[in-house]
C-alpha positions, 0 to 999 in steps of 0.5 A: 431505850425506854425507861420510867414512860419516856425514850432515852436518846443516846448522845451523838457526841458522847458516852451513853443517854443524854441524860448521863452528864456529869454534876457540876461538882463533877466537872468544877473538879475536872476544872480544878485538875485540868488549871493544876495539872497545866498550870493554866489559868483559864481555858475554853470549854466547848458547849454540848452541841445541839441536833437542831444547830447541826447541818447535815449535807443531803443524802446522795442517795434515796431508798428504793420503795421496796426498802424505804420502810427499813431505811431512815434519813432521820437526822439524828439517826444520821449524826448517830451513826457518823461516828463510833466513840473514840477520842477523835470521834468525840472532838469531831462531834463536840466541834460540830464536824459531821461532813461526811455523815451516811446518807441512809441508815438500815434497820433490817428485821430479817436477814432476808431484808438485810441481805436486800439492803446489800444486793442493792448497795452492791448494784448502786455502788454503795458502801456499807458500814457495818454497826452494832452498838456503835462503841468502836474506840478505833474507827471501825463504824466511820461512814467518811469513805472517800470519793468512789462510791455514789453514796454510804449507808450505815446498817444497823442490826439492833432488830436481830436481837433475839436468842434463837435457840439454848441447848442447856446440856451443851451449855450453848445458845444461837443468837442473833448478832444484834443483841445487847450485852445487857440483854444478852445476860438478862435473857440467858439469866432466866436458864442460870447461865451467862457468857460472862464476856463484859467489855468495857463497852458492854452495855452499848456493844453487840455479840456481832461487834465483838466477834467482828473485833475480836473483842477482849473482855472480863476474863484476864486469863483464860478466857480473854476473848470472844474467840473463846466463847464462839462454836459456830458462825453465820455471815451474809456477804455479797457473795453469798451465805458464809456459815459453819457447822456447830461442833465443840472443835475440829481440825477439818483445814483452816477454821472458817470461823477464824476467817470471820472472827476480826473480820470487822466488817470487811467480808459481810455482815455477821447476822447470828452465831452460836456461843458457848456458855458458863454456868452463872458462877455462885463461889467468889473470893478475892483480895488486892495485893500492894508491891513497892517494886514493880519488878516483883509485881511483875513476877507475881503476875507471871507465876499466878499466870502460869500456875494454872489457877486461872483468876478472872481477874488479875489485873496490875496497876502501876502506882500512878494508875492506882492512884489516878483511879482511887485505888490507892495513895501512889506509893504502891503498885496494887495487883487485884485478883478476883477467882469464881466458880459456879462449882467449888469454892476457890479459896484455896485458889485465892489462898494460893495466889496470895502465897505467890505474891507473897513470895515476891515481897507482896503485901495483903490484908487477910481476905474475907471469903464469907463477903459476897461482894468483897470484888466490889469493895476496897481497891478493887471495888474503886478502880472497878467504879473508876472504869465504869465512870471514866468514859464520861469524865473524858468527854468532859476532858475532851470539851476543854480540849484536853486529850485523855485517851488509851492505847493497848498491846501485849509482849512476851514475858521476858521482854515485858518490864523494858518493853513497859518502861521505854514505852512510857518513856518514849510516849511521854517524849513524844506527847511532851514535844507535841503539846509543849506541856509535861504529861503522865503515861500509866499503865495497868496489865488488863490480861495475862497468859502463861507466855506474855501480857497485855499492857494498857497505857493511859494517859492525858496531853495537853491541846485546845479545842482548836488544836486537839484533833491534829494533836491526838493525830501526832499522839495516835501515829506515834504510838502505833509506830512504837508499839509496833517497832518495839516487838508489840502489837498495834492492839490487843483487843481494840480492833484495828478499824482505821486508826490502828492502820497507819504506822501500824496494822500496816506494818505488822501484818504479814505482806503475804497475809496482806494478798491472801486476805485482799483475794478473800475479800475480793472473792466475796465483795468484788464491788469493795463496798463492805467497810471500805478503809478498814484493815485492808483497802478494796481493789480498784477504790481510792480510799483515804485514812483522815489519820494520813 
């Protein structure tokens, strides 16, 4: 990215440009936090790592001259591209380990050399990781794929970026799968319509990514995910072309696009797609709602959800999820509505949401439907500038070797204030055992739906930079297992890449689905070099998950 005459490098070990760091009053607080929190006196803290300090083995492979002009051994194309941005990801960085890095990175101008790329990774037994922006919080973009492949390349679509076509009276567009979420909505901006889909990874994430992961995004009900949004797609597999017909909806046999849609890379490579759109919306009202008991949150969470008002956001924070993040003193639990509409003003649906919480003993200030920018102030406009900032706060955490991660799942509504309450009783368990230091799990509802929810635990646990990898593994493992032994899944909207496998996509999914989907993919990589590891294992490859 270019800006003010100079190019912004993205950090390989973190969040966001080099240039995005925390001030040194920011991270003397974290200090602070991290000496009361364990109660510790001192602790090492590991120094920003440096491209020209890290060694990288050489490529196992070379470009072929028809290629080399789109292919790169560039060092820190190379760190780029090893890994995505999770926790172990960030640790592995921060620690230097960059052992097993992709040998070639790709950066295709056309689909035509995109599909060149493929046909010769597919003759030489090179395996092909797919990356969009590069912000997968589960392993999905790692290039460490074991020892059956003469050599791995990362292809990179951030070239495919264009909005091909907009077909304004049917509120669509053809876009390529390598755009930007920033530059996806200034481009659609110009028509005044938008997606309205904003990961918390939007600005360093693609609309390929989000289709590929089944990405979750600004709507908390309704429109929830990517799968929302999408009318047709397009895939390049080592097969052939997989592409199906742009209509509004159809019930012509299994759909291809729900083939295509979480497919994370396994099948081919999503090069373009067409989308549906909105309308950029001009009404907005909103407010927060406090609740002394969680119970009766909970009921007004479930009521809004099935009332048919559909608020864009209805997100409930538990009271130490409110207060860890500015939004209140952790004495209440906040539930932060927000409604918008390019058409009519929602205050009346405001007012009626207001009227459901109220019914259920919540407490609210009368909103103010005038402000515009009301959704950006108070408890709401707090947490909303909270997790914005929250990825660098925990890099920061992560080079004192503290653990600060996430994990996601969803449950129907009748199991749902049980199934919250053994689930942080039963990580705090465990993470007390693992770390041998006392820890705090949160929790915030990020999307609701008429029959369930989606719970989203936090949480911070206690390891040095020397311990804090198999820490996390332990954590990681345990908390697969007990989503998914408690009736939950192993993610609602994280994708399942490699972490999300062991004790857990493994044991959710269906053994039949399992066959079906390992002969799809059979059928359109027989040689098993798309995205080798994750979701399911090639046949005939010998692939290894680190989290084993």
């Amino acid at each position: 990215m270019i800006q003010g005459g100079f190019v912004r490098k993205r950090k390989f070990w973190g969040w966001g440009y080099e240039d995005e760091i925390l001030s040194a009053e920011e991270e003397k607080s974290i200090d602070s936090r991290i000496a009361k929190t364990f109660q510790l006196d001192d602790f090492e803290t590991l120094p920003i790592p440096k491209a020209k300090e890290i060694d990288l083995p050489k490529p196992n492979v070379v470009a072929p001259s028809t290629l080399a002009n789109i292919m790169s051994d560039d060092k820190e194309e190379r760190l780029n591209h090893t890994y995505g941005k999770s926790f172990p990801d960030a640790a592995r960085s921060l620690l230097q380990d960059f052992s097993s890095p992709p040998d070639l990175v790709a950066f295709p101008d056309t689909e035509d050399e995109l599909i060149s790329v493929m046909d010769w990774c597919d003759e030489n037994n090179v395996a092909v990781i797919p990356y969009g922006g590069g912000s997968s919080v589960c392993g999905g973009v790692e290039t460490q794929v074991g020892d059956s492949y003469e050599g791995v390349i990362s292809l990179d679509l951030r070239n495919l970026n264009k909005i091909i076509e907009i077909d304004r009276e049917s509120r669509s567009a053809r876009i390529q799968a390598g755009i930007l979420g920033p530059d996806l909505e200034s481009n659609l901006k110009k028509e005044n319509l938008t997606m309205r889909h904003y990961p918390q990874s939007f600005e360093f994430s693609t609309l390929g990514g989000w289709i590929a992961t089944r990405s979750g995004g600004h709507y908390a009900t309704l429109y929830t995910h990517i799968d929302d949004f999408v009318e047709s797609t397009r895939m390049v597999t080592p097969s052939g072309i997989l592409e199906s017909r742009r209509l509004p909806g159809s019930g012509a046999g299994p759909s291809p696009d729900r083939l295509t849609i979480g497919s994370e890379g396994i099948l081919g490579v999503i090069t373009e797609a067409s989308m549906r759109l909105q309308d950029r919306p001009t009404f907005r009202a909103s407010s927060s709602v406090e609740f002394s008991d969680y119970k009766d949150a909970l009921n007004a969470l479930r009521q809004v959800s099935q009332s048919g008002l559909f608020p864009a956001n209805c997100r409930l924070l538990d009271s130490n999820e409110a207060v860890m993040n500015g939004a209140g003193d952790g004495s209440k639990h906040i539930l932060i509505l927000a409604f918008e509409s390019a058409d009519h003003d929602k205050t009346a649906s405001l007012k009626r949401a207001l009227e459901i919480c109220s019914e259920n003993n919540g407490i609210f200030e009368e909103p103010d439907t005038k402000k515009k920018d009301a959704h950006r102030t108070g408890s709401s406009g707090n947490w909303r500038s909270s997790f914005i900032k929250a990825p660098y706060f925990r890099e920061s955490f992560t080079r004192r070797g503290i653990i600060q991660d996430t994990f996601e799942t969803s449950i129907t509504w009748e199991r749902a204030n049980s199934f919250i309450e053994d689930i942080k009783h039963d990580i705090s368990k465990t993470i007390e055992e693992v770390s041998g230091k006392p820890c705090l799990v949160t929790c915030r509802i990020t999307h609701s739906y008429p029959d369930g929810l989606a719970p989203y635990f936090t949480f911070a646990a206690f390891a040095k930079p020397s311990t804090m990898i198999d820490v996390w593994k332990e954590i990681k493992l345990a908390t697969n297992e007990i989503c998914i032994s408690k009736g939950g899944t192993v993610t609602h909207h994280h994708a399942v890449g490699r972490d999300h496998r062991p004790n857990g996509y493994d044991n959710q999914r269906p053994d039949l689905f399992k066959e079906i989907l390992t002969a799809a993919k059979y059928k359109v990589d027989p040689n098993g070099i798309m995205n080798p590891g994750v979701l399911i294992d090639p046949e005939n490859k010998s692939i290894d998950n680190w989290l084993k």
